[in-house]
N, C-alpha and C positions, 0 to 999 in steps of 0.2 A: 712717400713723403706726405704727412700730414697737411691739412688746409693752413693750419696755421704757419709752419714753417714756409709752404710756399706761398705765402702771402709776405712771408718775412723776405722769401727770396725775392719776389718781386718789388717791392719796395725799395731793397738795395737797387736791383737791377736799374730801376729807372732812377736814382741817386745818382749812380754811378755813370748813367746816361747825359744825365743834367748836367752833372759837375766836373766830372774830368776834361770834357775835350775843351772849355775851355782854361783851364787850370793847365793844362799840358801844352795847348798853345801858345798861353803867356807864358808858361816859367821855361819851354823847350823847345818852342818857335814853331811852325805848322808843317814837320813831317809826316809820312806816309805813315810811316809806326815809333816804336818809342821803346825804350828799352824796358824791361821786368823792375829795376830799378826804379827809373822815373816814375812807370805806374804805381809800385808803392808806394813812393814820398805822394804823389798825387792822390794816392785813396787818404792815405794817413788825413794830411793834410787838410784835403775838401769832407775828412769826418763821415767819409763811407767805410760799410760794416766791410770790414776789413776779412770778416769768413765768407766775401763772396769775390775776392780777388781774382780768381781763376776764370769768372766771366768779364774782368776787367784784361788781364792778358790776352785774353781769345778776342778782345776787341780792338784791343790798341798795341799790340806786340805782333812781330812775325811771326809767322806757326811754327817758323824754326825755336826762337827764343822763348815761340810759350813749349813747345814738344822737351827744351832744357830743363827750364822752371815747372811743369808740372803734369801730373800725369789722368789730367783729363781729357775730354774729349773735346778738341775744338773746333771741331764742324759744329757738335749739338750746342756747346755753350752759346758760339754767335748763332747758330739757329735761335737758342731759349731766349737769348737777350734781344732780337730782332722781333720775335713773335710779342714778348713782354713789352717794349719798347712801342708797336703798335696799335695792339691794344691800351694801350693806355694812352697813346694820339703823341706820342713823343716824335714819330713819324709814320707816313702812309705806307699804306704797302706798294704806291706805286713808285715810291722811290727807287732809285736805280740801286742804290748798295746803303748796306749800314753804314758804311763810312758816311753817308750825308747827316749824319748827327754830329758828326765832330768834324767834317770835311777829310775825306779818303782816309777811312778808317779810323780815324780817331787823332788827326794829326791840327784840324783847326787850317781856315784860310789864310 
């Protein structure tokens, strides 16, 4: 992957950090995960690059529902999106889980 593209990737990534969980809380109240569905209308909607969806399901979906919807990896995606997230102070890395970005996994208090 070129510098440029992953700079494009990570940009979404931390979008996608910022704006869904609470966009997914208000419009679908603060569960644990969320369905493949909601996170679409949520990327759509909150105007995230929508070719990096599959680090949005490995965040905010079960592994069952992302393993349905798509055929990535999703140990590495929430690794990639936890390491990008980081780095770039969206959260420490002493936090307990990614979920403390959007409260348990992406579900909002």
């Amino acid at each position: 992957m070129g510098i440029l593209m992953k700079m494009r990737e990570s940009r979404a990534i931390k979008k996608i950090a910022r704006n869904l969980p609470p966009f997914l809380a208000s419009g679908y109240g603060g569960g644990e995960v969320y369905t493949p569905g909601q996170v679409e209308n949520a990327m759509e909607e909150t105007g995230c690059d929508t070719d990096f969806i599959d680090h949005a399901y490995a965040m905010y979906c079960s592994k069952e529902a992302f393993d349905n919807i798509s055929d990535g990896n999703y140990e590495s995606l929430q690794s990639e999106f936890g390491e990008v997230c980081s780095q770039g102070g969206l959260f420490s890395s002493s936090d307990a889980s990614l979920g403390d970005i959007g409260g348990d996994s992406g579900g909002g208090d």
